[in-house]
Backbone as CSV, one residue per row, in Angstrom:
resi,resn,N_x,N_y,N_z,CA_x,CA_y,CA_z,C_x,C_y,C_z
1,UNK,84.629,22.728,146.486,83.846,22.460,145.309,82.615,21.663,145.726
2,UNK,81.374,22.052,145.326,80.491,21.462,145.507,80.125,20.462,144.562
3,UNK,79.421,19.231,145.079,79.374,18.286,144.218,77.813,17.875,143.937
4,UNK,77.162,17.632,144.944,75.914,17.235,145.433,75.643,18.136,146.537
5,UNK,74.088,18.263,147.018,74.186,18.838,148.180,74.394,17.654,149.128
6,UNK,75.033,16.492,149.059,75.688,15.245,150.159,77.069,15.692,150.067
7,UNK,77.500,15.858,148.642,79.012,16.189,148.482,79.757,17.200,148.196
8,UNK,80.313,17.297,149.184,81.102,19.115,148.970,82.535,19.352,148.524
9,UNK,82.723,18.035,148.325,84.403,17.943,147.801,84.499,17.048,147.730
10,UNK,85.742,16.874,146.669,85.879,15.390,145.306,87.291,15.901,145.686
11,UNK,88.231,15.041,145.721,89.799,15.289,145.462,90.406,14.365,145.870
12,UNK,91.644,14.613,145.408,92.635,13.603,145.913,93.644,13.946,146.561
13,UNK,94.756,13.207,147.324,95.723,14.033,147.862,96.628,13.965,147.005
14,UNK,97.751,15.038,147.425,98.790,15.392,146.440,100.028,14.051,145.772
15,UNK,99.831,13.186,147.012,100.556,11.845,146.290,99.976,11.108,144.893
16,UNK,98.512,10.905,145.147,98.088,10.759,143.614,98.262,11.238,142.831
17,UNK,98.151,12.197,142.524,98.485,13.737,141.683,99.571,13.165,141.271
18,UNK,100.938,13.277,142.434,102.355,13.083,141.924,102.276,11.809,140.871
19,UNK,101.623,10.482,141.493,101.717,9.723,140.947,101.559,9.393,139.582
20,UNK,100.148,10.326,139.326,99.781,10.190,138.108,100.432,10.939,136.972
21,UNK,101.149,12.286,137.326,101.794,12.669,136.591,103.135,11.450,136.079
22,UNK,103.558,10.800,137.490,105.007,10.230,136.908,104.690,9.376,135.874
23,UNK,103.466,8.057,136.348,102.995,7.814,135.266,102.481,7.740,133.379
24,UNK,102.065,9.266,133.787,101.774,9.578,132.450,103.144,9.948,131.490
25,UNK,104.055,10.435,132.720,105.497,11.143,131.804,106.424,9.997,131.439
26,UNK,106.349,8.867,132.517,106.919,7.593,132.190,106.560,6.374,131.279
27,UNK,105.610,6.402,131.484,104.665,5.361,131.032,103.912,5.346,129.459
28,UNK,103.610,7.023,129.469,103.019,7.370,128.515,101.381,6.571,128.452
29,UNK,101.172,5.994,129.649,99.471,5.194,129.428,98.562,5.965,130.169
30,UNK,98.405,7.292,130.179,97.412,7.317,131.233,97.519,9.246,130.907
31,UNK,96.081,9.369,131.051,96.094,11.072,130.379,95.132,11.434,132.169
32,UNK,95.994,12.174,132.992,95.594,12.491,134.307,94.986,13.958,133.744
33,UNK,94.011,14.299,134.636,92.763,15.333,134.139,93.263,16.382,135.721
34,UNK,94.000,17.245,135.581,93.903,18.026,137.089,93.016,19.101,137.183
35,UNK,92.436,19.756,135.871,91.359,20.849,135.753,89.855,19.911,134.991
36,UNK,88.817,20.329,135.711,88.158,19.468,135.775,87.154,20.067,134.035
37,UNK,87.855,21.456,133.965,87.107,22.255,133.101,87.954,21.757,131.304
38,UNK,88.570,20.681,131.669,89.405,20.125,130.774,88.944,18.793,130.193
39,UNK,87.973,17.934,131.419,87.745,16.443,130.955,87.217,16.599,130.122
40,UNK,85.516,17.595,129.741,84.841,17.315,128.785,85.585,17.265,127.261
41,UNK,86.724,18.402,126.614,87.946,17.968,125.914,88.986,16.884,125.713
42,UNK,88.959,16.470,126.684,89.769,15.371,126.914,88.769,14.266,126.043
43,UNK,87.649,13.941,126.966,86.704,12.951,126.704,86.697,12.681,124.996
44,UNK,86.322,13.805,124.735,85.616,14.098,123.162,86.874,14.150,122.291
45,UNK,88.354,14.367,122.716,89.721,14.369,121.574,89.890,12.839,121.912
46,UNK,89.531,12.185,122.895,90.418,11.040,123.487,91.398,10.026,122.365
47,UNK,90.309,9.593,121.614,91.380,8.691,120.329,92.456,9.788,119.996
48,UNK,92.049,10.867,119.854,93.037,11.237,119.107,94.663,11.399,119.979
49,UNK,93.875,11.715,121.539,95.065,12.053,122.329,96.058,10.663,122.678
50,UNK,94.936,9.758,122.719,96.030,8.507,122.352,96.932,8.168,121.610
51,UNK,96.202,8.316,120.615,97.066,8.049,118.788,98.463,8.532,118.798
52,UNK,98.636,9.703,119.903,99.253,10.691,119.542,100.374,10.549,121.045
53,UNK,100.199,9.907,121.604,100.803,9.664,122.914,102.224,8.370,122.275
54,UNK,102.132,7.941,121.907,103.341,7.078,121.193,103.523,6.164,122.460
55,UNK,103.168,5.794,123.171,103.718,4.645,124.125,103.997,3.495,123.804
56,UNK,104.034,3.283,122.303,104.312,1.864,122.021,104.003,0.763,122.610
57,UNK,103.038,0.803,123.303,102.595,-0.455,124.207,101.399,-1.264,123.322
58,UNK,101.336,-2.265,123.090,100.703,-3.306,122.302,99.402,-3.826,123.044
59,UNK,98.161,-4.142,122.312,97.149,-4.328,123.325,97.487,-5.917,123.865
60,UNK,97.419,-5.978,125.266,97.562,-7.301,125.575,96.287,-8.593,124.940
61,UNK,95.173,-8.068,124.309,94.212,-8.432,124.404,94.357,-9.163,122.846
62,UNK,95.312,-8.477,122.087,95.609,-8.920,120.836,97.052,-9.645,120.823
63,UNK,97.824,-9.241,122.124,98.866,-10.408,122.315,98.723,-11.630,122.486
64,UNK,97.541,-11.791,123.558,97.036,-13.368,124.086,96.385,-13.964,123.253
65,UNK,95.663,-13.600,122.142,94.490,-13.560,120.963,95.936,-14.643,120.170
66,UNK,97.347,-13.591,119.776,97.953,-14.579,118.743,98.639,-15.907,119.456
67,UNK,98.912,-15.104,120.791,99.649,-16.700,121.759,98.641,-17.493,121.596
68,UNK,97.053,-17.292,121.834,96.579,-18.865,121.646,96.690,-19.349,120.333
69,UNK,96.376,-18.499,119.329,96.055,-19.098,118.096,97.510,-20.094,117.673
70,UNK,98.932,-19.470,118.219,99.300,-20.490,118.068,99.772,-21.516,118.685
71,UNK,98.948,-21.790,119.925,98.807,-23.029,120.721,98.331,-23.931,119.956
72,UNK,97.186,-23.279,119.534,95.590,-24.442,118.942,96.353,-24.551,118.122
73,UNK,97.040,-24.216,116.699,97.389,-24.560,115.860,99.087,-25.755,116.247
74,UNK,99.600,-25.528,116.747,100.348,-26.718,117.530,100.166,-28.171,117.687
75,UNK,98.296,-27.740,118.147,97.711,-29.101,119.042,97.392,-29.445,117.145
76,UNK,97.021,-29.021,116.195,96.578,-30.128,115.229,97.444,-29.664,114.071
């Protein structure tokens, strides 16, 4: 596959691949792209393919958000 005329191939080896599949089947966090004629779909459904992935995983970003709030509220 040509990439650039510097770059003539993009890939990975087959352990990533594996990996990312186990990932995605285990984990449910992670949408691995192996046809490249697929990302631009991917890109453009993405919320939705999330929404729809059920991993039940909670954003950490809104976990640490309530752990502080109730630190600070502790301290007064």
């Amino acid at each position: 596959m040509k990439i650039t005329d510097t770059i003539r191939y993009a890939g990975v080896n087959d352990h990533q691949v594996e990996f990312a599949r186990n990932v995605a089947q285990r984990m449910g966090t992670i949408i691995p792209v192996e046809d490249i004629n697929t990302l631009g779909d991917i890109i453009t459904n993405y919320d939705q393919i999330v929404a729809g992935m059920g991993h039940g995983m909670s954003s950490n970003n809104a976990k640490f958000n309530e752990e502080l709030e109730k630190l600070v509220k502790e301290l007064y």
